[in-house]
C-alpha positions as CSV (number, residue, x, y, z in Angstrom):
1,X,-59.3,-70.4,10.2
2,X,-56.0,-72.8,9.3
3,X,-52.5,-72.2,9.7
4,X,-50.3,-72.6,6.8
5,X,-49.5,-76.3,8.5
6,X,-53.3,-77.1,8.1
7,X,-53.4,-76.1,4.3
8,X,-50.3,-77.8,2.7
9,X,-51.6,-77.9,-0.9
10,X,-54.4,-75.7,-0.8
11,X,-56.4,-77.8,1.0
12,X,-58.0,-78.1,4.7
13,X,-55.8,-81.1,6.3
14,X,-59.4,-83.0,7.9
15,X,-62.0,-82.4,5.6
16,X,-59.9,-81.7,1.6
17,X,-61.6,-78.3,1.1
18,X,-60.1,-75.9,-0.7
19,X,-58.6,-73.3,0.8
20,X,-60.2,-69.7,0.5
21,X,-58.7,-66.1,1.6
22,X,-61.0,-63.5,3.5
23,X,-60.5,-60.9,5.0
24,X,-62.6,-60.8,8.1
25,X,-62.7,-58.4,11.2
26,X,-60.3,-58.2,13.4
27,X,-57.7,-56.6,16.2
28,X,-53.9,-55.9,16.0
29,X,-51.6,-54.5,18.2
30,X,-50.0,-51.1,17.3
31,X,-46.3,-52.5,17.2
32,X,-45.8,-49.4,14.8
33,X,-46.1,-46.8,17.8
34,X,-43.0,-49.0,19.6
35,X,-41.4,-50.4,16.1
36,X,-38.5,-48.6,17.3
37,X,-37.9,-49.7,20.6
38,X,-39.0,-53.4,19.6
39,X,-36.3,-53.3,16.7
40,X,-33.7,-51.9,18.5
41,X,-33.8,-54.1,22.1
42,X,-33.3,-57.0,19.5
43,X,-29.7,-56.9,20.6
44,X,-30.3,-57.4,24.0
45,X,-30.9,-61.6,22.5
46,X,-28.9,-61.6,19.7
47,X,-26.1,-63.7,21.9
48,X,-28.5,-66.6,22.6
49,X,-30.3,-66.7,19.2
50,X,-29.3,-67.7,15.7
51,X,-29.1,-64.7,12.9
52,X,-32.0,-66.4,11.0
53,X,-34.6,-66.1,13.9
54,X,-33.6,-62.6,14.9
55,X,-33.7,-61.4,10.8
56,X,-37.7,-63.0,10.9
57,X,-37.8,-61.4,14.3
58,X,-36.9,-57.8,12.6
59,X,-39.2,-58.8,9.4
60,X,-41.8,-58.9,11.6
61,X,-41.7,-55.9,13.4
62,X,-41.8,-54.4,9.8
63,X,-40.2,-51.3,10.6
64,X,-38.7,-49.2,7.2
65,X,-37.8,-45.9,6.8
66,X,-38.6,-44.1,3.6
67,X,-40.7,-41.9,1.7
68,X,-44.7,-41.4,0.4
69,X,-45.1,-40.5,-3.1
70,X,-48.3,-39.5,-5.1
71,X,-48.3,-40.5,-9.1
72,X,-50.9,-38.7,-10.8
73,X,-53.0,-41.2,-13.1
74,X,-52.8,-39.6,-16.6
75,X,-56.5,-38.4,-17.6
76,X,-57.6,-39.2,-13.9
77,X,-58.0,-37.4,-10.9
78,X,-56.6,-40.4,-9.0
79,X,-53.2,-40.9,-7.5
80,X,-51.2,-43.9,-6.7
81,X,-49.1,-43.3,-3.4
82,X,-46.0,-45.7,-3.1
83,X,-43.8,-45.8,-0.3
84,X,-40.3,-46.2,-1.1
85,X,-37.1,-46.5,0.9
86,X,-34.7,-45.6,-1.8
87,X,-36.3,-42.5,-3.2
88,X,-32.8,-41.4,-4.4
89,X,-33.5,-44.1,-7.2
90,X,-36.7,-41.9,-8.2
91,X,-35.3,-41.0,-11.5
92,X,-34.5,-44.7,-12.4
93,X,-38.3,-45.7,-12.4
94,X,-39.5,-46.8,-15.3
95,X,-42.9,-48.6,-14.0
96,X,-46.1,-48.6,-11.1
97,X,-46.7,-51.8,-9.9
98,X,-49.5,-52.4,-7.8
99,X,-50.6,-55.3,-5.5
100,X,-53.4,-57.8,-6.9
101,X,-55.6,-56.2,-4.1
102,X,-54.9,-52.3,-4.3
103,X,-58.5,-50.4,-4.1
104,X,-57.5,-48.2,-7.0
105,X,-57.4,-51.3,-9.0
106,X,-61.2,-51.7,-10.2
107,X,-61.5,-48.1,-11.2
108,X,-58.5,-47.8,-13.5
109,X,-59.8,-50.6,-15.5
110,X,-63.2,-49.1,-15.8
111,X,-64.0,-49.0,-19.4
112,X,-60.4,-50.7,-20.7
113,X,-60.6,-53.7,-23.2
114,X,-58.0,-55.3,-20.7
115,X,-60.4,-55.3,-17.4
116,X,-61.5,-58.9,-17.7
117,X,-57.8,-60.3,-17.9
118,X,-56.1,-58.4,-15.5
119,X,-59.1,-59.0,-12.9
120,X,-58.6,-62.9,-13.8
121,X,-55.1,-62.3,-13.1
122,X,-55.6,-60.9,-9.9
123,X,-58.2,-63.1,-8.7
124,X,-55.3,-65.9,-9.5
125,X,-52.8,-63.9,-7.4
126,X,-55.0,-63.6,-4.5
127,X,-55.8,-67.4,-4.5
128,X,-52.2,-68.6,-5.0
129,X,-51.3,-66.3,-2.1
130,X,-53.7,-68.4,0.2
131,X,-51.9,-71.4,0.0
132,X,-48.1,-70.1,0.0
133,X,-46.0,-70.0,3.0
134,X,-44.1,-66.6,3.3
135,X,-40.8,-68.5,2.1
136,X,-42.7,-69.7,-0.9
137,X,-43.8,-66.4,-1.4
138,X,-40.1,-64.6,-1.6
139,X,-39.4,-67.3,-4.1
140,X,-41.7,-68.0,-6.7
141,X,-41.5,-66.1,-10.0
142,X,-42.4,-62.5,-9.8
143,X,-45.7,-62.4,-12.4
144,X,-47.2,-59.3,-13.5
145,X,-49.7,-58.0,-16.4
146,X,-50.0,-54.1,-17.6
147,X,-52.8,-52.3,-16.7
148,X,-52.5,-49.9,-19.7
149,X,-52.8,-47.0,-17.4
150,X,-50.0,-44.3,-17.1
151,X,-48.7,-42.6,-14.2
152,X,-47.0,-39.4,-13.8
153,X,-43.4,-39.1,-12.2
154,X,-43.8,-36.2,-10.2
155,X,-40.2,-35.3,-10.5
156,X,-39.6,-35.0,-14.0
157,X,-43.3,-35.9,-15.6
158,X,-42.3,-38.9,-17.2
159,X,-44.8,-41.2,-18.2
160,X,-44.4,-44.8,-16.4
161,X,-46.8,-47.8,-17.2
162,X,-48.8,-49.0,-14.5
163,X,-48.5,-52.7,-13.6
164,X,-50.1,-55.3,-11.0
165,X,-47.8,-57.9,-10.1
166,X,-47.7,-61.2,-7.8
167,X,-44.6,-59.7,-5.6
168,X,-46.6,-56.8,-4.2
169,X,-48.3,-56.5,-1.2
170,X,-51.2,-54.6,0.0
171,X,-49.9,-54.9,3.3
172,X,-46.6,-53.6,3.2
173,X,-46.3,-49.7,2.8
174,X,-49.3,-48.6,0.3
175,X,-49.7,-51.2,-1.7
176,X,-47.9,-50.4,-4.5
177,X,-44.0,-49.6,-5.5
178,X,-42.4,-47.6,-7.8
179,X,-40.3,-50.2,-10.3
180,X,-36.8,-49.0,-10.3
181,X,-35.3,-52.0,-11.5
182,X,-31.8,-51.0,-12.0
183,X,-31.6,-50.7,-8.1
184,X,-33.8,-53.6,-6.5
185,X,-33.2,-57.1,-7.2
186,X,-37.2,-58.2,-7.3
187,X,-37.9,-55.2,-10.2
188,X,-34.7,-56.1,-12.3
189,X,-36.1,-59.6,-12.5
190,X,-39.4,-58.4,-13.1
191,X,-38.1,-55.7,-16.0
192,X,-36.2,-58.8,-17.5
193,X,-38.8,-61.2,-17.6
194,X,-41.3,-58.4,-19.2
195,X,-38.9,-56.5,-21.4
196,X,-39.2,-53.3,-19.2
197,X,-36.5,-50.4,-19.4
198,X,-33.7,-50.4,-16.7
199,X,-32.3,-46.9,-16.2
200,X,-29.2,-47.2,-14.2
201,X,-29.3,-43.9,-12.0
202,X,-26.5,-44.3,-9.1
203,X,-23.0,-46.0,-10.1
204,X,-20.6,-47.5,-7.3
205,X,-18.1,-45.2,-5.6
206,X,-14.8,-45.8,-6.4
207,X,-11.9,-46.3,-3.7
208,X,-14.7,-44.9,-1.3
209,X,-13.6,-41.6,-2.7
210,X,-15.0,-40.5,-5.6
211,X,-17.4,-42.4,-8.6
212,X,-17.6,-43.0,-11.9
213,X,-21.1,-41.0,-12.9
214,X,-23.5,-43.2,-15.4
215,X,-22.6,-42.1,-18.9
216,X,-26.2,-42.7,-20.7
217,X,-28.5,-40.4,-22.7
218,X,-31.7,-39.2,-21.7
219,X,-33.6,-42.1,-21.1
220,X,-31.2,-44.4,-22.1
221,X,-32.3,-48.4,-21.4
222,X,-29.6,-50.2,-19.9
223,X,-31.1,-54.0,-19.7
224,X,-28.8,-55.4,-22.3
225,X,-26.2,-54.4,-20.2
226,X,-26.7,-54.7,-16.7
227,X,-26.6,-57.9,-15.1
228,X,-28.1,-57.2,-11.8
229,X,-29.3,-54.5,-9.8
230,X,-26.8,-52.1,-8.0
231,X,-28.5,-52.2,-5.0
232,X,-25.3,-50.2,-2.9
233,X,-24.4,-46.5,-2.0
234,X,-22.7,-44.6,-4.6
235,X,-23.0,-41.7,-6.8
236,X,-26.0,-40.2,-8.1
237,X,-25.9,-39.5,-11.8
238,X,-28.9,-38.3,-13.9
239,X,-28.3,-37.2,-17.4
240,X,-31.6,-36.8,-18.1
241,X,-32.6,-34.7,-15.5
242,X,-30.0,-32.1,-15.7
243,X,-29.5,-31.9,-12.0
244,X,-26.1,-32.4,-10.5
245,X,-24.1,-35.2,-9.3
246,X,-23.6,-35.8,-5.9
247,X,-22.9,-38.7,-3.5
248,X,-26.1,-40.5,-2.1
249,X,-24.4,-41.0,1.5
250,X,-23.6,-37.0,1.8
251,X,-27.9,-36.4,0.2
């Protein structure tokens, strides 16, 4: 086993063999049980520590609060669960992205013309990952390739594509994300960079008082002219779904 400082360029730093990534047997501690007590007595150092260090500190607690949900595969009897911490936004998905290592993976391709290239793909993702420092990781460019599977939005049975992408990880909630990229920075430039339909769902609240609701039709693609993602509170606004406008903050 090598640190990341023992495989700068993919490499082992004595003998120049490339660098591989297993996953092998092995014991953690269940910080999740105490997540909230660890994250909270954080403030009890924050005087003799820098921002930086207590942020990583808080990174790697890992501790989120949000929500599970289950897309049905369309003609399977499988579901892909994605946890979310902004499941206000649900409406404003317009893709399923999965991490290169999700077990799901192998058996939606079954039978599909594209199996061999995303598998390739993945197998690409999973090496690359071997050799990249977390700070590498949160930069590089987010990569992705369509499965050519649908899922189901459970709250208003749209159809959204299902993707594997570079910037998901197996490790983090389920594996897997719903891409609402009107709201989060890492889908918006994933949507750009693949042409994928941003839905704009919440707008910003105006004066703190009141907001200016999202004027679009029904499924209305908004990537020509947003920007970036609106990734703050503010109103809810969902043409499409019929249901009524409300304030996120007062949900």
């Amino acid at each position: 086993m090598l640190s990341n400082e023992q495989s700068s360029g993919g490499v082992c730093w004595r003998c120049g063999t490339a660098v591989v990534k297993k996953e092998i047997e092995q014991w953690f501690l269940r910080i999740t049980k105490y997540a909230e007590a660890l994250v909270a007595d954080i403030k009890e150092i924050e005087a003799g520590w820098p921002e930086k260090v207590l942020k990583r500190q808080r990174d790697w607690v890992g501790r989120s609060e949000g929500a599970y949900v289950d897309f049905t595969v369309k003609d399977y009897d499988d579901r892909v669960r994605v946890f979310t911490t902004r499941i206000d936004t649900i409406f404003g998905a317009t893709a399923i992205v999965l991490a290169a290592e999700h077990p799901l993976l192998p058996k939606l391709l079954e039978g599909s013309s594209l199996k061999d290239d995303v598998m390739e793909f993945t197998e690409k993702v999973k090496a690359a990952r071997a050799i990249k420092t977390a700070d590498a990781a949160e930069e590089e460019e987010k990569l992705g390739m369509n499965t050519g599977r649908l899922a189901v939005n459970p709250f208003n049975g749209e159809l959204l594509p299902i993707w594997v992408a570079n910037y998901v990880l197996m490790d983090y909630g389920s594996g897997a994300v719903m891409s609402v990229p009107a709201h989060d920075e890492r889908d918006f430039e994933f949507a750009k960079k693949y042409t994928l339909p941003i839905r704009q769902v919440i707008a910003p609240i105006v004066h703190g008082q009141q907001g200016e609701s999202v004027d679009v039709s029904p499924g209305a693609d908004q990537s020509m002219d947003m920007k970036h993602a609106f990734t703050e509170d503010g109103v809810w606004s969902i043409a499409a779904s019929g249901v009524a406008c409300f304030r996120k903050r007062d949900a």
